[in-house]
C-alpha positions as CSV (number, residue, x, y, z in Angstrom):
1,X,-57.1,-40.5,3.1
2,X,-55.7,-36.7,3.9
3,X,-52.9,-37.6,5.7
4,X,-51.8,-40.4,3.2
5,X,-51.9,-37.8,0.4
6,X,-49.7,-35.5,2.4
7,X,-47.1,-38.1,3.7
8,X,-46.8,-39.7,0.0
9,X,-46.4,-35.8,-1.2
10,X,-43.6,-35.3,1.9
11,X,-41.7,-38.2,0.4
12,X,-42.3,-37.0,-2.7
13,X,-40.8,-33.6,-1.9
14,X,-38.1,-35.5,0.1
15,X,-36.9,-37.8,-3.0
16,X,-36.6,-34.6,-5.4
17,X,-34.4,-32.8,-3.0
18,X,-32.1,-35.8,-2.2
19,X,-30.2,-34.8,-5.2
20,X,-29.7,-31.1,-4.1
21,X,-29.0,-32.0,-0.9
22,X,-25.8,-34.4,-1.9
23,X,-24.4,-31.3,-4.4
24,X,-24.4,-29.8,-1.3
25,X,-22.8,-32.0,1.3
26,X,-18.9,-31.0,-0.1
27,X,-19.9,-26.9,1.1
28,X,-21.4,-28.4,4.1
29,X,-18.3,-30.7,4.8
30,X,-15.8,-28.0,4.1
31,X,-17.2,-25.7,6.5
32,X,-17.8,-28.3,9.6
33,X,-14.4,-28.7,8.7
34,X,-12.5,-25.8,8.1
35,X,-14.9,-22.9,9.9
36,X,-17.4,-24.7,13.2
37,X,-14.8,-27.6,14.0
38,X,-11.9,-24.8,14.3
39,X,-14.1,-21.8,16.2
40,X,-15.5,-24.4,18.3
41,X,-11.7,-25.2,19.4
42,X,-11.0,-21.4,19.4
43,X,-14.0,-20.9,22.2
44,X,-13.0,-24.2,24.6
45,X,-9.0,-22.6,24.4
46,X,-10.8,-19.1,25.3
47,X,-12.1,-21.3,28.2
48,X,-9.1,-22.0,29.6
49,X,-5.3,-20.8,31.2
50,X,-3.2,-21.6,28.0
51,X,0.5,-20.5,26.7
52,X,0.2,-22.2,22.9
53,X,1.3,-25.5,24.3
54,X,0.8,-28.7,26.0
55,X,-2.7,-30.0,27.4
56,X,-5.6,-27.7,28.2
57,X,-6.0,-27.9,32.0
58,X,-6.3,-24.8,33.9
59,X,-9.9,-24.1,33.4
60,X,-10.5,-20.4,34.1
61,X,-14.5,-19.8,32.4
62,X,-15.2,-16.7,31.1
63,X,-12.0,-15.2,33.4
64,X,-10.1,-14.0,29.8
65,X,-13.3,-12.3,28.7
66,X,-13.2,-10.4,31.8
67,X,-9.3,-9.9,31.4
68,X,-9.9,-8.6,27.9
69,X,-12.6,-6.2,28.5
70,X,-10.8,-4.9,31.3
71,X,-7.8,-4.4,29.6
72,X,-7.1,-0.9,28.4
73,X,-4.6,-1.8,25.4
74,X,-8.0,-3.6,23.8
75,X,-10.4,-0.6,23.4
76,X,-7.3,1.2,22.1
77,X,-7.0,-1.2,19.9
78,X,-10.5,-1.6,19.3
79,X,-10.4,2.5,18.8
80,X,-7.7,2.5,16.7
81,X,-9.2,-0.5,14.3
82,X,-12.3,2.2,13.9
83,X,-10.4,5.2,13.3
84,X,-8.9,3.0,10.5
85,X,-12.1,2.5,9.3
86,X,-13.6,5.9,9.3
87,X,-11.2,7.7,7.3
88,X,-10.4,4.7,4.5
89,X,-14.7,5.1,4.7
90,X,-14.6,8.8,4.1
91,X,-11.3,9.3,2.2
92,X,-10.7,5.6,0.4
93,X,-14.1,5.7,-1.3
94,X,-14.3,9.4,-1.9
95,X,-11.0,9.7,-3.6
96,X,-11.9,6.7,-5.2
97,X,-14.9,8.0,-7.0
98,X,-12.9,11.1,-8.0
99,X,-10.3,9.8,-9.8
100,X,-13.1,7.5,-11.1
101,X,-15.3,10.4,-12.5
102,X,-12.2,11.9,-14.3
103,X,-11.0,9.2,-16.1
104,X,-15.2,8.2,-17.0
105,X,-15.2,12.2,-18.2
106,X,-11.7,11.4,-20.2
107,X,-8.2,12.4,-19.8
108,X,-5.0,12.1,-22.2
109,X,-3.4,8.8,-21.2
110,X,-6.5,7.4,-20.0
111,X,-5.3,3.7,-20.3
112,X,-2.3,4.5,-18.8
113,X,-3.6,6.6,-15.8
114,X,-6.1,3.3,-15.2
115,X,-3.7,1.2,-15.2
116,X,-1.1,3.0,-13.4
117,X,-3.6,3.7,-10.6
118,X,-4.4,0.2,-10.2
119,X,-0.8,-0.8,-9.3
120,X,-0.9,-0.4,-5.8
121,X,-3.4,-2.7,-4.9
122,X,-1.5,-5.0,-6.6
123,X,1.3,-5.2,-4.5
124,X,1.0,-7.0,-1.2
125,X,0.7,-5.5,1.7
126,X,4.4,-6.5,3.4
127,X,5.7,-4.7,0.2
128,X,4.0,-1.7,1.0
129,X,4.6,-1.6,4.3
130,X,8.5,-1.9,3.7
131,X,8.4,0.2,1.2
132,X,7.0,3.4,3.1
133,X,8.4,2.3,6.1
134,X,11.5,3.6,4.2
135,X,9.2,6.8,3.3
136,X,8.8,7.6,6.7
137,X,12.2,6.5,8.0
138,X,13.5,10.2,9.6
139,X,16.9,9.7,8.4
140,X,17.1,8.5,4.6
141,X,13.2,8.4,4.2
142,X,11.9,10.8,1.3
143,X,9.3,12.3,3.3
144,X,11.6,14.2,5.8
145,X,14.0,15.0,2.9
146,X,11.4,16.3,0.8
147,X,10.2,18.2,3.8
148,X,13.7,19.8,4.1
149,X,13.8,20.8,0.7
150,X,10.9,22.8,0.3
151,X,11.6,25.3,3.4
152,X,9.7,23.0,6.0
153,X,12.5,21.1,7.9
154,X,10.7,21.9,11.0
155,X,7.7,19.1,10.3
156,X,9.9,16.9,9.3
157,X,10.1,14.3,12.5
158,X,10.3,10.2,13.2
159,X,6.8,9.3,12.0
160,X,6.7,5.5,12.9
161,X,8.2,6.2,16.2
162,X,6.0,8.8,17.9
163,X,3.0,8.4,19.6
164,X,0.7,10.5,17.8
165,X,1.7,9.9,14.3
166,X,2.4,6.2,14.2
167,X,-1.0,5.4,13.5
168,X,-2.1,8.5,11.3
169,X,0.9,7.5,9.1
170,X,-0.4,3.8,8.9
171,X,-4.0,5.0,8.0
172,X,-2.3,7.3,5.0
173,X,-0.7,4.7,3.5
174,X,-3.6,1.8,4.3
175,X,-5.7,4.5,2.1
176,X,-3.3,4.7,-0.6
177,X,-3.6,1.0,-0.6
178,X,-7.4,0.8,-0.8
179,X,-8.1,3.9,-3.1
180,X,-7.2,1.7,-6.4
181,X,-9.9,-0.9,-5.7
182,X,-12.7,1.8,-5.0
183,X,-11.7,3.5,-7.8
184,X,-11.9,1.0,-10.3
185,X,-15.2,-0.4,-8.7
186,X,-16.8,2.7,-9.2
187,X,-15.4,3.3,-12.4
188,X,-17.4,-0.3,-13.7
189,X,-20.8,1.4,-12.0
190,X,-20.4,4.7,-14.1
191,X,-19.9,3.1,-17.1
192,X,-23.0,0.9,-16.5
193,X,-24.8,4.6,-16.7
194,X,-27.3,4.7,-19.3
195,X,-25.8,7.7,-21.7
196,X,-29.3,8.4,-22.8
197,X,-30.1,10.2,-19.2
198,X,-26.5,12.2,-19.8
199,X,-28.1,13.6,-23.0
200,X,-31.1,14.3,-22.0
201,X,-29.8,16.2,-18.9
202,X,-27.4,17.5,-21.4
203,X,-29.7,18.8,-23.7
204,X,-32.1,20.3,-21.0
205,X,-29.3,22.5,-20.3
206,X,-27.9,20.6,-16.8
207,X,-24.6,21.6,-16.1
208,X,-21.8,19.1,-15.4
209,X,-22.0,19.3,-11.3
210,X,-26.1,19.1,-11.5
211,X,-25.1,16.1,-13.8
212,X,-23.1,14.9,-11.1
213,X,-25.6,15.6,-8.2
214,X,-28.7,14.3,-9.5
215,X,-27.7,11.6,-11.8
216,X,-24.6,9.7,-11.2
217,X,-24.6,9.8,-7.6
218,X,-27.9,8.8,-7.1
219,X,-27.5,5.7,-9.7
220,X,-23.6,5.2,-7.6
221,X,-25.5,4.8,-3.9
222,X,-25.9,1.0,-3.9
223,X,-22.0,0.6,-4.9
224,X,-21.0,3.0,-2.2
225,X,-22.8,0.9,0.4
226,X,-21.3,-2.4,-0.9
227,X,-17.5,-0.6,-0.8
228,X,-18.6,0.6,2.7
229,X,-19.3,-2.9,4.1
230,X,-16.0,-4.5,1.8
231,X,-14.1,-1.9,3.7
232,X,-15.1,-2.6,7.3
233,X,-14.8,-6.2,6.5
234,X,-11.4,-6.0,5.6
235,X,-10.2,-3.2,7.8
236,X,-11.2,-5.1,10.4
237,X,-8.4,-7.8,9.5
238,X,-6.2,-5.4,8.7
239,X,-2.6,-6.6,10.4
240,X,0.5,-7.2,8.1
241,X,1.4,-4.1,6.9
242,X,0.6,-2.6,11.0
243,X,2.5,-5.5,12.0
244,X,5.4,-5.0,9.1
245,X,5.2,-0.6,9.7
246,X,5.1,-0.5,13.8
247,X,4.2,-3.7,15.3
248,X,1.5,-2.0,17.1
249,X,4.0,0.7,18.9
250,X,5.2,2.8,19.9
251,X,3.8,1.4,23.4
252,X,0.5,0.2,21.3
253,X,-0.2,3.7,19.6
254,X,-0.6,1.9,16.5
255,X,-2.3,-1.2,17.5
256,X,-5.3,-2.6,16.1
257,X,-7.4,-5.6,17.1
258,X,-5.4,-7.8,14.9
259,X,-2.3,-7.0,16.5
260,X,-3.3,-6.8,19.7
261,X,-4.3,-10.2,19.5
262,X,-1.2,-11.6,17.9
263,X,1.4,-10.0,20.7
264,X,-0.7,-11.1,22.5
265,X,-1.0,-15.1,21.9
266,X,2.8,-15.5,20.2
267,X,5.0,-12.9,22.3
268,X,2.7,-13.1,25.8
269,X,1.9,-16.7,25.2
270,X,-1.4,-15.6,27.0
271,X,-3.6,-17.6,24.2
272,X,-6.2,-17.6,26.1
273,X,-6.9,-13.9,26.1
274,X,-5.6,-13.4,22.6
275,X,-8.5,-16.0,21.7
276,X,-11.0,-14.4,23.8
277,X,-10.3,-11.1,22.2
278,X,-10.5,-12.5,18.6
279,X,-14.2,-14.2,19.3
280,X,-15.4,-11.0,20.5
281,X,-13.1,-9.4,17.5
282,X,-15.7,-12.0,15.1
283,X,-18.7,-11.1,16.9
284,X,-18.1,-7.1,16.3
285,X,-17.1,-8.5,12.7
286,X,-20.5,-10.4,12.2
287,X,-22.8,-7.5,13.9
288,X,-21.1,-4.7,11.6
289,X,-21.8,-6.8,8.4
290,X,-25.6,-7.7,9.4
291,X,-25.8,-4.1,10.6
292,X,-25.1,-3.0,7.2
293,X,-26.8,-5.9,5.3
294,X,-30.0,-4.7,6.8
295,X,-29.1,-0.5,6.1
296,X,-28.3,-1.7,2.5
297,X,-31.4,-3.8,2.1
298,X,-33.9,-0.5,3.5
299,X,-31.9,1.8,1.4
300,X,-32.6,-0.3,-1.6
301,X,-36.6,-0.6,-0.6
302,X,-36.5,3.4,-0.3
303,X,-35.0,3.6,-3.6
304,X,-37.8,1.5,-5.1
């Protein structure tokens, strides 16, 4: 008599999900379709000896995960990608919640300075890597001129074309990039602020920077961690404005994993390799995100 209680409440349970189940068969189709079906492809072309054309048929195993991980030009890469990361970390977000704090405080113009600030993450990132690929040209590029003007020529120096600037000048302007989306992000979370704990620090005679310390960036912590883990995301796809500024050079100075991967599969035709590198590339991309997931969830139980 137990059991048939349970199996008619199983099909019970069964007919009442039916319904949720077929709302969600379209997300289910789209990914088999558009995420497993392709990565599954990606890992049997990893498999194999494989120039971007013809039949798959030189089976090689796990020989271009080997070739990768040997390969120097990777962990440069792989270094350069996290160097990337660290300062648009520190300097992206930090700047960010500057300017953010000074227009939430109140300037003259402050609809025009929030606005204006915004632009540049507007603009795609071939524009902007055109555009201060010109600033960093050393013969008509601004920088070098402006450098000249003020008394100090002797800095002034081909910045895309030397080894060790190439990629600090990509990281400068990747920041400039970034710094208008932290900034307005952090902008939304101060205004969400309840003014009542201003005041009251106010009238207990806090001073602006104890204001600061004690109240807004506590209440701003959860926000910083979700920019942090938007920015590794996305700075670790970072490639069209490398690939638009440098190409990865001079001699891979200013390569990143993105790039490395793409000279790799459509000028080396070695697409075996290049796809090797870019499922170990997801798997460094999926243990960062969980990684931080599970540092965003413990700092949220120590905050309760």
């Amino acid at each position: 008599m137990v059991k048939t209680k349970k199996k008619a409440g199983l099909l019970q349970e069964l007919k009442e999900s039916i319904p949720a189940y077929i709302l969600i068969l379209p997300t289910i189709a789209i990914l088999i379709i558009f995420l497993f079906i392709p990565f599954a492809n990606a890992f049997r072309i990893s498999l194999y000896k494989y120039k971007g054309y013809g039949e798959l048929r030189n089976f090689v195993g796990l020989d271009n995960y080997v070739k990768v991980l040997q390969d120097e030009q990777f962990y440069r890469a792989f270094g350069n990608t996290f160097k990337l990361i660290a300062c648009d970390l520190l300097f992206s977000i930090t700047i960010g919640f500057i300017l953010a704090y000074i227009l939430f405080k109140g300037i003259r113009l402050k609809r025009f300075f929030n606005t204006a600030l915004f632009i540049p993450y507007l603009i795609s990132m071939v524009v902007i890597g055109c555009i201060w690929r010109i600033i960093y040209d050393p013969t008509i590029g601004p920088l070098n001129q402006i450098l000249e003007m003020i008394g100090l020529g002797n800095l002034a120096q081909p910045w895309l074309s030397q080894v060790g600037t190439a990629l600090p000048a990509i990281i400068v302007t990747w920041i400039w990039r970034t710094i208008p989306f932290n900034m307005l992000i952090c902008y939304a979370n101060i205004m969400t602020l309840p003014k009542d704990q201003l005041e009251a620090a106010e009238m207990d005679g806090a001073s602006q920077l104890q204001r600061l310390r004690y109240i807004i960036i506590p209440h701003m912590i959860p926000t910083f961690v979700t920019l942090g883990i938007l920015t590794v995301t996305n700075d670790l796809r970072a490639f069209d404005m490398v690939w638009v500024m440098t190409q990865g050079g001079p001699g891979g100075a200013s390569d990143v994993l993105t790039s490395y991967v793409y000279s790799n599969a459509f000028q080396s035709q070695k697409f075996g390799p290049a796809t090797a590198a870019s499922i170990i590339m997801m798997v460094v991309m999926i243990g960062i995100t969980i990684l931080l997931q599970v540092v965003k969830k413990a700092g949220g139980k120590n905050n309760e």
